[in-house]
C-alpha positions in Angstrom: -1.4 25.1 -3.1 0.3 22.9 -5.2 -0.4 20.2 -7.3 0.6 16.9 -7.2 3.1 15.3 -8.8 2.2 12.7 -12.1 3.7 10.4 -13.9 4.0 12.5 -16.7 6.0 14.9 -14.5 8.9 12.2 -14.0 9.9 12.8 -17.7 8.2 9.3 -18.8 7.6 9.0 -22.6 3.9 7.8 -23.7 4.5 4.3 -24.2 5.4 4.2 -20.7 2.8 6.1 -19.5 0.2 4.2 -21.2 1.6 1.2 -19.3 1.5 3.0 -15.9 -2.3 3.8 -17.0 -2.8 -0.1 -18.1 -1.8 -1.0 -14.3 -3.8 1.2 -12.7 -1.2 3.8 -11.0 -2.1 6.6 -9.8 0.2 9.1 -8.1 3.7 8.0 -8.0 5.0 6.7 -4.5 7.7 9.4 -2.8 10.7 6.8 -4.0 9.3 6.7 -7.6 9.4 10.7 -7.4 13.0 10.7 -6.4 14.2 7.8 -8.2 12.5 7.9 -11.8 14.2 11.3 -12.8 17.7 10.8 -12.3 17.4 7.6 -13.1 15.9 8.6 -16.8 18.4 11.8 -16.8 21.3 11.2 -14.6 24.9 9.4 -14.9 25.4 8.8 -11.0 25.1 5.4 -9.1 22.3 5.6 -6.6 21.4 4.2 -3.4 17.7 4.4 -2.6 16.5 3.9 0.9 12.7 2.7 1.0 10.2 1.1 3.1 7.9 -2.1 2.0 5.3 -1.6 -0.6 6.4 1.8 -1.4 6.7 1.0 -5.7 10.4 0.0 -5.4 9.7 -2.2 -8.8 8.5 0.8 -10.9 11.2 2.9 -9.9 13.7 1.3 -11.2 11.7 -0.8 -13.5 9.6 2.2 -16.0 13.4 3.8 -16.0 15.0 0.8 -17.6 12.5 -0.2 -20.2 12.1 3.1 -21.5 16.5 3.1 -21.5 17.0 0.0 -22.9 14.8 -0.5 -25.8 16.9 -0.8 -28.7 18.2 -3.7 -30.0 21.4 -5.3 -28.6 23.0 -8.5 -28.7 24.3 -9.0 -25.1 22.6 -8.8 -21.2 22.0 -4.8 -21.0 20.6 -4.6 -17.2 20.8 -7.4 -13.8 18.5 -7.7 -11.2 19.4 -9.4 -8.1 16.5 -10.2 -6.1 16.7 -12.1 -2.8 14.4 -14.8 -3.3 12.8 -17.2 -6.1 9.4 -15.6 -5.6 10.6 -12.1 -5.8 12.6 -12.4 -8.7 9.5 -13.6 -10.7 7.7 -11.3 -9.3 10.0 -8.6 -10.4 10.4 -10.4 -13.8 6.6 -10.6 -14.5 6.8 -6.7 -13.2 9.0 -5.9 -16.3 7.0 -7.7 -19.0 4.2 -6.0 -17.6 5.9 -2.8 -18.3 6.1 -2.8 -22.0 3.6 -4.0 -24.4 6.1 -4.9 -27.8 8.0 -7.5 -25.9 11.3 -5.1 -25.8 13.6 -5.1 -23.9 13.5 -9.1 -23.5 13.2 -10.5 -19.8 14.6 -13.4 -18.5 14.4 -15.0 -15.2 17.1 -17.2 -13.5 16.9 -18.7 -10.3 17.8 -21.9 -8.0 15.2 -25.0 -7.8 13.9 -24.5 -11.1 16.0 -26.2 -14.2 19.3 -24.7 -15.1 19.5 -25.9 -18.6 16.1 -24.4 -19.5 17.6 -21.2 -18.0 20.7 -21.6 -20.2 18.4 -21.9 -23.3 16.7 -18.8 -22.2 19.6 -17.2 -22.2 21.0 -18.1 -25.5 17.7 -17.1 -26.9 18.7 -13.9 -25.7 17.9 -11.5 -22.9 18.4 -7.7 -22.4 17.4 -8.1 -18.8 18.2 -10.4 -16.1 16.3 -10.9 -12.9 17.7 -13.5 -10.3 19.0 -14.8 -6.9 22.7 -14.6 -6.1 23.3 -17.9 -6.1 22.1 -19.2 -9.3 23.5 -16.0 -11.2 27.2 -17.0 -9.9 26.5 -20.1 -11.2 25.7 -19.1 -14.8 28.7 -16.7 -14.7 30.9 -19.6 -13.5 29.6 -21.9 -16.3 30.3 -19.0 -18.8 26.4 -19.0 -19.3 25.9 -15.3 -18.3 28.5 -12.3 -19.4 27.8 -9.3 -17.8 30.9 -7.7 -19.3 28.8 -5.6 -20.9 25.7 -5.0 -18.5 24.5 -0.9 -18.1 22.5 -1.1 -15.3 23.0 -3.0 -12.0 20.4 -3.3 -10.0 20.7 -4.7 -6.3 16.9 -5.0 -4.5 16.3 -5.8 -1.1 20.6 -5.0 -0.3 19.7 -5.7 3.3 17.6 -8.9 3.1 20.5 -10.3 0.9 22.8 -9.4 3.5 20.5 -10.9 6.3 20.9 -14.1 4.6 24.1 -14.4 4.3 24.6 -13.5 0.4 27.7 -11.5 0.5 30.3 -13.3 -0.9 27.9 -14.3 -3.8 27.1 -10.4 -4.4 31.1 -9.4 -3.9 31.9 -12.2 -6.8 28.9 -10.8 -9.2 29.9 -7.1 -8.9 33.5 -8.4 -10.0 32.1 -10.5 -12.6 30.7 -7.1 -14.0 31.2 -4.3 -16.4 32.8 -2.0 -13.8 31.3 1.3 -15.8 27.9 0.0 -15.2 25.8 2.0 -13.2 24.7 0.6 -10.1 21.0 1.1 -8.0 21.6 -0.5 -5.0 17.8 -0.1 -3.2 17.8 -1.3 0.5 15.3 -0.9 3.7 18.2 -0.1 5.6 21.7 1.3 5.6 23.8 -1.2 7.8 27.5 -1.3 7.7 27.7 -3.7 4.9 25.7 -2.1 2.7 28.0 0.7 2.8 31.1 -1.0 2.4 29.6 -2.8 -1.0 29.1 0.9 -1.8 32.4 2.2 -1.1 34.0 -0.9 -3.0 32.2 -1.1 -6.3 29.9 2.3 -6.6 32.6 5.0 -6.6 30.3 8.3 -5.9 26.9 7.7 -5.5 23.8 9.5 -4.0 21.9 8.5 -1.4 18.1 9.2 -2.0 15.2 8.0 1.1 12.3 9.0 2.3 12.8 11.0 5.5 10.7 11.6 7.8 8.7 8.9 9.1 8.6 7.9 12.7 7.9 4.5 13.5 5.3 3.2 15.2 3.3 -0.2 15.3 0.7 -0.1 12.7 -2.9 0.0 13.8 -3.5 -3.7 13.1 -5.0 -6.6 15.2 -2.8 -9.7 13.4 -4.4 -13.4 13.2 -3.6 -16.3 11.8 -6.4 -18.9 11.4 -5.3 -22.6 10.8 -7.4 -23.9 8.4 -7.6 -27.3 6.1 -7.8 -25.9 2.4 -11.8 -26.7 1.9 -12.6 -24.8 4.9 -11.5 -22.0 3.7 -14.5 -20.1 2.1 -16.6 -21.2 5.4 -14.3 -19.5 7.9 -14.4 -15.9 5.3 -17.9 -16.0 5.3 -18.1 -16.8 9.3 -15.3 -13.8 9.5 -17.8 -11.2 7.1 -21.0 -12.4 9.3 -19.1 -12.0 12.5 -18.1 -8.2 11.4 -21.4 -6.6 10.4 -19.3 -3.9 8.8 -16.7 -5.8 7.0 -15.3 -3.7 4.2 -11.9 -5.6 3.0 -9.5 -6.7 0.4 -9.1 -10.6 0.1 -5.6 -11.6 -1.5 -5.1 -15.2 -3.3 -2.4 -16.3 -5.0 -4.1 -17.0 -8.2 -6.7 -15.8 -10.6 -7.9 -18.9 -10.3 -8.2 -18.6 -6.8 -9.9 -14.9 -6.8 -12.2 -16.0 -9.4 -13.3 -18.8 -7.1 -13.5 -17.1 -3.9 -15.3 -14.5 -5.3 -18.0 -16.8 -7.1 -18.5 -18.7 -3.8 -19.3 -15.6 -1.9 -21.3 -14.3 -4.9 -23.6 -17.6 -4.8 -23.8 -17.1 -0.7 -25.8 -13.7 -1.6 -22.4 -11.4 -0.4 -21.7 -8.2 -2.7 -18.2 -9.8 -4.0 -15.7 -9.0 -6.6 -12.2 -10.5 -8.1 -9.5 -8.5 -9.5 -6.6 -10.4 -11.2 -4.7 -9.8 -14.7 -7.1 -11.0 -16.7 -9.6 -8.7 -16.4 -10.1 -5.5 -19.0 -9.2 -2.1 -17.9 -12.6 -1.2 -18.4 -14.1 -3.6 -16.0 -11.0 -2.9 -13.9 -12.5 0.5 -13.5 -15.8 -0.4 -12.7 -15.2 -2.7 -9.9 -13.0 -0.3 -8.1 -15.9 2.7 -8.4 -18.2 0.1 -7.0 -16.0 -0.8 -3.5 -14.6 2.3 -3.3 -18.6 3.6 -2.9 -19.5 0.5 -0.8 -21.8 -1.2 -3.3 -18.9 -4.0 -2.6 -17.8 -4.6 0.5 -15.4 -7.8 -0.5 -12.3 -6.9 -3.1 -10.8 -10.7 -4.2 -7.4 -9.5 -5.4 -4.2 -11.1 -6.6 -1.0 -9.1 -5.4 -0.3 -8.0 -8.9 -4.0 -6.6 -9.5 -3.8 -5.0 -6.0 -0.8 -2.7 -6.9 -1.2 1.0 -7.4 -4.6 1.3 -6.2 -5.3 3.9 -3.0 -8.8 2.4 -1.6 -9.0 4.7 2.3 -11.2 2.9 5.3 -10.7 -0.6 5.0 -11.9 -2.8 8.1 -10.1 -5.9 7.0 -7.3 -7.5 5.1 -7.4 -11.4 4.7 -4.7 -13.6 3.2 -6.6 -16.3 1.5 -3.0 -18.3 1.5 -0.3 -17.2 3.5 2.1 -14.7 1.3 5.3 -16.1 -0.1 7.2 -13.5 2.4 6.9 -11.5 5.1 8.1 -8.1 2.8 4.1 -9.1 0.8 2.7 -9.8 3.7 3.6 -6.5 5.4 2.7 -4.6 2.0 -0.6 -6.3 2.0 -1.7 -5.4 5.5 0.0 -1.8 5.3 -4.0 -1.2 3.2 -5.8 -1.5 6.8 -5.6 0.4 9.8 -4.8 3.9 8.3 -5.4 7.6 8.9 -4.7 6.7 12.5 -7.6 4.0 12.4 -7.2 0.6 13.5 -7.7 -2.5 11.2 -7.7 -6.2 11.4 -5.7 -8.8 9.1 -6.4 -12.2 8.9 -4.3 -14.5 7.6 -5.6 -17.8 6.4 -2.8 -21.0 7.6 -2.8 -24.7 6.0 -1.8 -27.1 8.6 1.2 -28.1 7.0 2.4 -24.0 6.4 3.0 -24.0 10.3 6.9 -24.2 9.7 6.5 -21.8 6.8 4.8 -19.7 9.4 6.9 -19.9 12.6 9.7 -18.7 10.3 7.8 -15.7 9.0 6.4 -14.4 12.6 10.2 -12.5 14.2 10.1 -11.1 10.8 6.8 -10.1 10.9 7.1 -8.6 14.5 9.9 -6.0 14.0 8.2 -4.6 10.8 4.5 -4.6 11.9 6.0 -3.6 15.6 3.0 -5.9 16.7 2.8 -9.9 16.7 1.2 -12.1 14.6 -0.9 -14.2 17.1 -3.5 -17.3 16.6 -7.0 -17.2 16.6 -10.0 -19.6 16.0 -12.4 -19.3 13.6 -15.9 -18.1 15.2 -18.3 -20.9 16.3 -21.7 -20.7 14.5 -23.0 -20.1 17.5 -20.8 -16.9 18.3 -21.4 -15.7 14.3 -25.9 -15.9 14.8 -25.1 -13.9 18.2 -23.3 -11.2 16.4 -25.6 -11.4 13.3 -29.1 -11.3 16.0 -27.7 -8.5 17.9 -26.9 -6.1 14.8 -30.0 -7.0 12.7 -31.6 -5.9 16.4 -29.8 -3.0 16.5 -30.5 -1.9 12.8 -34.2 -2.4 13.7 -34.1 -0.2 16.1 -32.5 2.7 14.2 -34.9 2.1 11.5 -38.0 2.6 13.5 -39.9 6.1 13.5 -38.6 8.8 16.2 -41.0 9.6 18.9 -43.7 11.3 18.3 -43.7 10.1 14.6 -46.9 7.8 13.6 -46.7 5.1 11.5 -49.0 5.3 8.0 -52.7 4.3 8.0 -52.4 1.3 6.0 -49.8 -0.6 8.3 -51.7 0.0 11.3 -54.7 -1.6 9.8 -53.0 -4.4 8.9 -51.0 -4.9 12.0 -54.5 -4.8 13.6 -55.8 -7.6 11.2 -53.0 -9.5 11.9 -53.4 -9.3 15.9 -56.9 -9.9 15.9 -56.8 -13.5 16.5 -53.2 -13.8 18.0 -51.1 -12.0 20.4 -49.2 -8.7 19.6 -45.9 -10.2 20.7 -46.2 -13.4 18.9 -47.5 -11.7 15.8 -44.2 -9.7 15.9 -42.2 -12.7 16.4 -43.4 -14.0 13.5 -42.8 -11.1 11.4 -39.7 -11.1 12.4 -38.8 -14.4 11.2 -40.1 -14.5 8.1 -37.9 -11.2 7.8 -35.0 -12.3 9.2 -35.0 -16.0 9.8 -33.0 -17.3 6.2 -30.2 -14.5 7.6 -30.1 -16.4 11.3 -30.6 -19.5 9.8 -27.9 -22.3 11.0 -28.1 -24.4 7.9 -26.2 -21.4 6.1 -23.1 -22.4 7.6 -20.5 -25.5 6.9 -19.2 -27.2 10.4 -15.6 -26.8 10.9 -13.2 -28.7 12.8 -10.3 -27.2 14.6 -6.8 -28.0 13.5 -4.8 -28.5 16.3 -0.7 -29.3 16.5 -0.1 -32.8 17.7 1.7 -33.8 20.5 5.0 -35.3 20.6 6.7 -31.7 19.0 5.2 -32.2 15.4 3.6 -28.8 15.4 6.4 -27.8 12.5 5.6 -31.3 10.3 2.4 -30.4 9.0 0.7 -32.5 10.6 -2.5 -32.1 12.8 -5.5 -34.1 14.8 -9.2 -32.3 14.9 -10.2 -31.3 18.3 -13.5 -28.5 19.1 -13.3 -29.5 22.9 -14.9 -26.7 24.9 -12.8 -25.0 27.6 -13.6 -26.2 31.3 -11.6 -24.0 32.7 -12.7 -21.1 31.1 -16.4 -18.6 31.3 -17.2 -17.0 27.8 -18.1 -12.9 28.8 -20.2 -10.8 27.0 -19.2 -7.0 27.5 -20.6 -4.1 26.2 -17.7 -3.0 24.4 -17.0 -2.4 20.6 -15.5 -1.1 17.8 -17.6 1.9 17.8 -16.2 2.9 21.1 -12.4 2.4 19.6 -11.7 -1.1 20.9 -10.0 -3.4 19.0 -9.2 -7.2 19.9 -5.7 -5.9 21.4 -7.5 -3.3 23.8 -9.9 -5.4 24.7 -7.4 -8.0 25.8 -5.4 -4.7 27.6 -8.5 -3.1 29.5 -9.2 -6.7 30.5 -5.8 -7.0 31.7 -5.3 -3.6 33.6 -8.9 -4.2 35.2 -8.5 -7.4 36.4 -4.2 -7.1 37.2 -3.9 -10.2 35.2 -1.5 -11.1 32.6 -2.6 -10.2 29.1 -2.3 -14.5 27.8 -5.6 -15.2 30.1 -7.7 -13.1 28.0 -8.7 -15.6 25.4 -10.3 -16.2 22.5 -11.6 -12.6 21.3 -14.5 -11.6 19.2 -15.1 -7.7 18.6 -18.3 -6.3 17.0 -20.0 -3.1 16.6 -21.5 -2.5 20.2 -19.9 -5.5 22.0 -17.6 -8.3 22.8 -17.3 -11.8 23.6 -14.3 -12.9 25.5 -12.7 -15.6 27.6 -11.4 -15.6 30.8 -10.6 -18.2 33.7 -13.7 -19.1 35.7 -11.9 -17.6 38.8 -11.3 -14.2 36.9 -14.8 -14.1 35.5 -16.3 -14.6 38.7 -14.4 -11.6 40.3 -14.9 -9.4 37.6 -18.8 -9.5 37.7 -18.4 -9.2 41.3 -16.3 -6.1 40.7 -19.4 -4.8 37.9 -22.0 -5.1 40.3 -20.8 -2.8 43.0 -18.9 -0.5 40.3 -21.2 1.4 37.9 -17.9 2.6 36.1 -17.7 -1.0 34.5 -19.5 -1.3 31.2 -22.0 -4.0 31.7 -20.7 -7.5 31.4 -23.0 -11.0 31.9 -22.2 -14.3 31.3 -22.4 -16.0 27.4 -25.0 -18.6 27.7 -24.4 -20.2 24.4 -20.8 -20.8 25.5 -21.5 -24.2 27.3 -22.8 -25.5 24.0 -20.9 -28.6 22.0 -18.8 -26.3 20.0 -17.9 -24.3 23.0 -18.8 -21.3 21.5 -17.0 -18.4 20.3 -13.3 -18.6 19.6 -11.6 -16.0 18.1 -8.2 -14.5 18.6 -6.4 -16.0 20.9 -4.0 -13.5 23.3 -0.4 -14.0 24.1 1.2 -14.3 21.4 2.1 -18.2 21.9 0.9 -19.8 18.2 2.6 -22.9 17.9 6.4 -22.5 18.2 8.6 -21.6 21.4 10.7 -18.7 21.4 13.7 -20.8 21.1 12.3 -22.7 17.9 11.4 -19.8 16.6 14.7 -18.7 17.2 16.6 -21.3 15.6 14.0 -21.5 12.6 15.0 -18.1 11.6 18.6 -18.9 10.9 19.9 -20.2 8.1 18.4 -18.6 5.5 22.0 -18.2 3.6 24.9 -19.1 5.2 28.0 -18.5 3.6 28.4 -19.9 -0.2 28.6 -23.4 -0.8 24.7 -23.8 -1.2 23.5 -21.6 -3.9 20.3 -19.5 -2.3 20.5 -21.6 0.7 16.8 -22.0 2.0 15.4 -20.4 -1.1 17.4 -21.7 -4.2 16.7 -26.0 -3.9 13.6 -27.8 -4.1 14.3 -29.2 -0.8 14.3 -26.5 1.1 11.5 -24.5 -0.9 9.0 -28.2 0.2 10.3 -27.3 3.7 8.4 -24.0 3.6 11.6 -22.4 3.7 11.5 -20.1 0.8 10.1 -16.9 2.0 12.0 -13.9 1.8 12.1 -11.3 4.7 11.8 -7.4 4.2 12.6 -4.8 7.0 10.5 -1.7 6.9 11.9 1.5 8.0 12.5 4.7 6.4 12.3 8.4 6.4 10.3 10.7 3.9 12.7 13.0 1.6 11.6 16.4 2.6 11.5 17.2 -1.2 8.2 14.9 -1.4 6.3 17.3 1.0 4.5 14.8 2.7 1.1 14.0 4.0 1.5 10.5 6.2 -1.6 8.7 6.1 -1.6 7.1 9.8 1.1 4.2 9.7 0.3 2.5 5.6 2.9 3.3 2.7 0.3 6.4 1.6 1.8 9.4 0.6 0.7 12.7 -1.0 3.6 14.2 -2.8 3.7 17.6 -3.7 5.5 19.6 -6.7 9.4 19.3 -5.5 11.4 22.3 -6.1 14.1 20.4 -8.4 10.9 19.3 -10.9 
């Protein structure tokens, strides 16, 4: 058999292998196999095709700071990225690179001040990350000469294109040193992108992972609209809820991880954060203890996150809803692999909703599944789910038949039951065992967000409401994950056995051994008709605890609905760029970055180059690549 390809086999020299080791990369990604080599060796342009979260950054990125570390007194190398948020992303990705501050990075973009960007530039800047518009407007104020430029990178060429940054991109490649060798790196391979290449890149090769047939990914998508101090009660409801939650929770700040993690730390939960700041070392050391178990909660920043291969996850939470959907997809891509199912939670302020609607179509075609609304589980629901699996782990714990318990324990549980009942002695065994872990005062109350009438729902805005459904009867059905449902297939077997639509099966909650779910009273009623005369049914009864003031539980709600209509939605996810005229329309001025209309949108296809021999790891961005002939 063999081996697998390294970093060092790419023809990287040790300073840039000891920054690869610094990140914590470990097996290059199929695109970095391809594009690393003839990008260190090779003269000819190059267009890379490659899916979300596949290392696009380091591809070109290790490449160009090992190329361009000499001194110079002009712009060596542009990025164009298509948003704000990716190009300092990108930007902080190239510092992060090289550890003597060469080459120089330099960040330009719209919203943000152009005369501090000016005197960033005059400082000078080998490299040059930024969005189309503000880069044509340096070059038109003389502020940016890329006469002289080596490298020219164009990321995301078909997200640019979706938003309507052509002309921009036409005017920059003229703007440029026409010898310059261009990396044009794109999802997709539509028309246009092809014509930019047969205008400005001369011969090129075309390098992309082949291979791949789409399919949905494995992953039950919610979004959870939350005010920001609610936050940490709804993640702890979520672990409670999942008595085998094992998952990686992404903030957008160390801040932020540190937080999260020392709230769930001081709640008694086996927690962790990983962000920048912390030593390689301890780096280490935190991921040997989740990848064995000992912690089942990972607090990560996106940054921190990168390059590490943790198999088996149950869960994926966004703390804060990602900038755009390409890091949302990447983040989510870490559950439901190997042909497994996941679950990925995404955490929604109230006035994100707009942010949101916009982000869902985009969502949609690259998950192939829909980013749908849920409620965060009552207290009720989350002692149900707790009662049932502390039962269940009793259970297993107790000796086999046949088996006697030691001496000593049966004298005491005869001193104990001398005066009292057997029962009641038990019961209060068990609550002095258990009854902290089912006690109510653990948990924070939490007040539903709801839209507000009057079409608001995209303002921000929002009234309380935790009315329980009338119209509704809350099921229990002895259904769970360990029999291969997810929230989805519940919803479907509900829907197949009843001929309803899949929208009436409301409000979700999936376990170990069992569900809770919603149905009209009508549909309820016939279905444990139908249970009692078929023995084929799994057994269902009615939720007691759903009649109670906080109506019970509510988790994911079916149908897809959330807060938008389809035409909304439909008009929302227009004008992201227009024509010129408006320099990184929706992403490049402060107005429409308040909006919520700054997120930048990534489509994920791709085939695996057979070169890369691969090993496909259910539907995530995991690869195993093999020694290729040509290395």
């Amino acid at each position: 058999m063999e081996d697998s390809i390294t970093f060092e086999d790419l023809g990287l020299d040790e300073q840039i292998l000891a920054a690869v080791a610094r990140k914590g990369f470990e097996t290059p990604s199929p695109i970095q196999v391809l594009a690393i080599p003839r990008l260190l060796n090779g003269e000819a342009n190059v267009i890379a095709r490659a899916r979300t979260g596949t290392g696009k950054t380091a591809a070109f990125g290790l490449p160009l700071i090992q190329r361009l570390r000499g001194e110079s007194d002009h712009v060596r190398a542009l990025i164009l990225e298509p948003t704000r948020e990716l190009a300092v992303q990108t930007c902080r990705e190239m510092d992060s690179f090289s550890d003597n501050g060469k080459p120089t990075n330099c960040v330009v973009y719209g919203g943000a001040s152009i005369m501090e960007q000016i005197r960033a530039l005059k400082k000078g800047a080998d490299i040059v990350t930024g969005t189309p518009g503000r880069v044509q407007d340096l070059i038109e104020r003389k502020k940016l000469d890329l006469s002289k430029i080596e490298y020219f990178i164009l990321d995301e060429g078909d997200e640019m294109l979706d938003m309507g940054f052509i002309d921009d991109i036409e005017n920059i490649f003229a703007s440029a040193n026409p010898d310059s060798r261009i990396l044009l790196f794109s999802a997709t391979m539509p028309a246009p992108i092809l014509k930019i290449a047969q205008k400005f890149m001369g011969e090129y090769e075309i390098v992309e992972e082949e291979g791949i047939v789409e399919e949905p990914l494995l992953i039950d998508q919610k979004y959870w609209v939350l005010r920001e101090g609610d936050k940490v009660e709804a993640l702890v409801r979520l672990i409670d809820s999942n008595p085998d939650f094992y998952g990686l929770v992404f903030t957008q700040s160390k801040n932020d991880a540190d937080m999260v993690s020392r709230r769930l730390d001081e709640k008694g939960y086996e927690a962790a954060a990983l962000h920048g700041d912390i030593p390689q070392g301890q780096r280490e050391k935190i991921l040997a203890r989740f990848r064995s178990k000992k912690t089942r909660v990972l607090v990560a920043t996106d940054v921190a996150a990168r390059g590490i291969d943790i198999t088996g996850l149950s869960h994926v939470v966004n703390y804060s809803l990602p900038f755009d959907s390409s890091t949302y997809i990447h983040r989510i891509g870490r559950t439901g692999r190997a042909g497994t199912s996941g679950t990925a939670i995404t955490f929604v302020s109230p006035n994100e909703r707009r942010k949101l609607n916009f982000m869902k179509a985009r969502v949609a075609k690259a998950s192939k599944g829909d980013l749908n609304e849920g409620e965060v589980p009552s207290i009720d629901s989350v002692l149900e789910i707790k009662r049932a699996a502390l039962f269940e782990a009793l259970k297993n714990s107790l000796q086999k038949e046949g088996e006697k318990a030691d001496e000593g324990f049966v004298q005491m549980a005869d001193d104990l039951c001398q005066e009292k009942d057997a029962k009641e002695v038990l019961a209060e065994v068990l609550e002095s065992f258990y009854g902290e872990k089912l006690d109510r005062d653990r948990y924070d109350e939490i007040k539903k967000v709801a839209a507000e009438k009057g079409g608001r729902e995209g303002r921000g805005r929002g009234r309380f409401d935790d009315a329980p459904r009338d119209d509704q009867t809350r099921l229990y059905i002895q259904l769970g994950r360990r029999d291969g449902y997810n929230a989805r297939e519940i919803a479907d077997w509900f829907s197949d056995t009843l001929h309803i639509p899949g929208k009436k099966v409301d409000r979700i909650d999936v376990t170990t051994s069992f569900s809770l779910v919603s149905l009209p009273k009508e549909d309820a009623a016939r279905l444990l008709e139908m249970a009692s005369r078929d023995n084929s049914i799994p057994h269902i009864h009615v939720d007691t605890k759903a009649g109670s003031p906080r109506g019970g539980s509510r988790g994911g709600r079916r149908g897809g609905r959330g807060d938008f209509d389809d035409e909304r939605e439909g008009r929302g996810g227009r004008g992201f760029g227009g024509k010129r005229g408006g320099r990184d329309r929706g992403f490049g001025s402060d107005r429409d970055f308040k909006k919520g209309e700054s997120d930048g949108f990534k489509k994920s296809r791709g085939r695996v180059n057979p070169h890369t021999a691969t090993e496909r790891s259910g539907s995530s961005s995991y690869f195993k690549s093999k020694k290729a002939k040509e290395f």
